[in-house]
C-alpha positions in Angstrom: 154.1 35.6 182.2 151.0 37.8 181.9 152.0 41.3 183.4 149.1 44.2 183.0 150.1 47.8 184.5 148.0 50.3 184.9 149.3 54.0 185.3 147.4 57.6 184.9 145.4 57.5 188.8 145.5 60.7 190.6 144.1 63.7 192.7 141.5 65.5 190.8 138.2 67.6 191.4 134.7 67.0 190.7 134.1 67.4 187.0 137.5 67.2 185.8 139.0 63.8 183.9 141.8 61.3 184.1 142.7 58.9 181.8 144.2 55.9 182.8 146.3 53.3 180.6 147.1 49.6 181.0 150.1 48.0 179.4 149.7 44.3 178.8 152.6 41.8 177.8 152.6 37.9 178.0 149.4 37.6 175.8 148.5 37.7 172.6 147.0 41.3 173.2 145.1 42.2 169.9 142.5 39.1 170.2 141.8 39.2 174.1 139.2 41.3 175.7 140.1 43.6 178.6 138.0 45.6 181.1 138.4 47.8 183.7 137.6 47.1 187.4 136.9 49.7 189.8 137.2 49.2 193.6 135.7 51.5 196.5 136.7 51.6 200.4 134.4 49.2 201.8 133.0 47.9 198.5 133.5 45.0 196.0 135.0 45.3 193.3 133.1 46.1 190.0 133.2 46.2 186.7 133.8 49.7 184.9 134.0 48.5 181.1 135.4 46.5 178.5 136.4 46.3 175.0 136.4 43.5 172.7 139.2 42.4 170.4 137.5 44.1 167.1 137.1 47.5 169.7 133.1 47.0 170.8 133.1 48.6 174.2 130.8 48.1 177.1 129.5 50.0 180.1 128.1 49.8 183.7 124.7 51.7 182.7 125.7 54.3 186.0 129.0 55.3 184.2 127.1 55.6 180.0 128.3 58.5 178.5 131.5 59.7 181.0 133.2 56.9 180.6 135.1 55.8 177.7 137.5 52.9 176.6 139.3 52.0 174.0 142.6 50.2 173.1 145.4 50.0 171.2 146.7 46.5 169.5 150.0 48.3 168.5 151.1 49.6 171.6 149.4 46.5 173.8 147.3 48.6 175.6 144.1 49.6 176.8 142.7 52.8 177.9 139.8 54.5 180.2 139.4 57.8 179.7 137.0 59.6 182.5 135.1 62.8 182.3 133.1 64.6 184.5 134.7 62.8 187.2 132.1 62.6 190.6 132.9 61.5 194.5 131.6 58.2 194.1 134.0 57.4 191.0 136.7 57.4 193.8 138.2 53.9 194.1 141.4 51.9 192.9 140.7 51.0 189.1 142.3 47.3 187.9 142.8 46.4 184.5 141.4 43.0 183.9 141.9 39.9 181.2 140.4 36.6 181.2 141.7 33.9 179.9 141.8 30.8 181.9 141.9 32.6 184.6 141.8 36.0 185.5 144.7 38.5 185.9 144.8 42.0 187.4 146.8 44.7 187.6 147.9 46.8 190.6 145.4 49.3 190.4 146.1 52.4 190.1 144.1 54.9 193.3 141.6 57.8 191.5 140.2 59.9 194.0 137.7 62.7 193.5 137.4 65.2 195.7 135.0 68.4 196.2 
């Protein structure tokens, strides 16, 4: 049974950072990609990042150069570190994997505020 759970969502102010985590079990977590979802009131849901299985990461062009993610094959999990943390980052944030289908996490809530 695929299970992803993400943790490390919170209060914080413009400018400051989170980082979130996602714990994966039920796959073979070193050779899947993952990727982050982000989801804001009234919005669909979009993608954030992701990061290979050999660790090459991509962005939405908006978030280049706050956002970062990486992963751990040891500890079956993948990260999203976010800095300089603005209003419109404010959403619930899914961990994703694809395989046949897709699974999601939770979400954990991020909200920025002034």
């Amino acid at each position: 049974q695929v299970q992803l759970v993400e943790s490390g969502g919170g209060l914080v102010q413009a400018g400051g950072s989170l980082r979130l985590s996602c714990a994966a079990s039920g796959i073979i977590f070193s050779i899947n990609a993952m990727s982050w979802y982000r989801q804001a009131p009234g919005k669909q849901r979009e993608v954030v990042a992701s990061i290979t299985s050999d660790g090459s990461a991509s962005y939405a062009d908006s978030l280049k150069g706050r956002f970062t993610i990486s992963r751990d094959n040891a500890k079956n999990t993948v990260y999203l570190q976010m800095n300089s943390l603005k209003l419109e980052d404010t959403g619930v944030y899914y961990c994703n994997v694809r395989l046949w289908i897709d699974y999601w996490g939770q979400g954990t809530q991020v909200t920025v505020s002034s």
